[in-house]
C-alpha positions, 0 to 999 in steps of 0.5 A, a space after each residue: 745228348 747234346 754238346 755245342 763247342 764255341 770259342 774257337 776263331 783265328 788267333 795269332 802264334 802265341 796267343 790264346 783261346 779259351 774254348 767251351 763245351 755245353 752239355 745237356 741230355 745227360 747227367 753231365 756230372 756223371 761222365 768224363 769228358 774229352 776235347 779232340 781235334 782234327 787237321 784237314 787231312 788227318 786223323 781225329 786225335 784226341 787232345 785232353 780228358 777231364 773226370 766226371 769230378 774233373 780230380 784227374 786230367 790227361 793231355 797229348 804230349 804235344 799239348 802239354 803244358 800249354 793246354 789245360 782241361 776243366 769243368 763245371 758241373 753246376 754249369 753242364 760246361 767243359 773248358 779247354 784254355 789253349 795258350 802258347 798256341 802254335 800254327 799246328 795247332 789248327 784244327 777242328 776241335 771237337 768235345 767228346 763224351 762215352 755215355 749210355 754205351 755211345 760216343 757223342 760228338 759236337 759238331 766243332 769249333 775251328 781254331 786257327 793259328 797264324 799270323 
């Protein structure tokens, strides 16, 4: 299993990003996927998840309405599209899957909000 996050950068207060997740090693069609991210000195925590089918999506309260979660299936890829995006927005962002009994991780991308 292999996941490679890109897209990430330093973007200004308000901008936007959209971040990608290649997948492969797996049915990727078959599992649910997840965008977390981590802060220098914080706790990883997780961000949005999407369904294997991408029919149901879940998002952090503080992410709401800002961030959207989607995938490709023909394309083994997972998007997460960051708007309104905020300095406590920056973090490491990490692409997550639970496949075969494991937790995968990406190695992340940084993205970085300030003026």
């Amino acid at each position: 299993v292999q996941l490679v996050e890109s897209g990430g950068g330093l973007v200004q207060p308000g901008g936007s990003l959209r971040l990608s997740c290649a997948a492969s090693g797996f049915t990727f069609s078959s599992y649910g996927m997840r965008w977390y991210r981590q802060s220098p000195g914080e706790e990883r925590e997780l961000v949005a998840a999407i369904t294997n089918t991408g029919g149901s999506t879940n998002y952090a309260d503080y992410v709401k309405g800002r961030f959207a979660i989607s995938r490709d299936n023909a394309k083994n890829t997972v998007y997460l599209q960051m708007n309104s995006l905020k300095p406590e927005d920056t973090a490491v962002y990490y692409c997550n899957t639970f496949a075969y009994g494991m937790h995968y991780w990406g190695k992340g991308t940084l993205v970085t909000v300030s003026s």
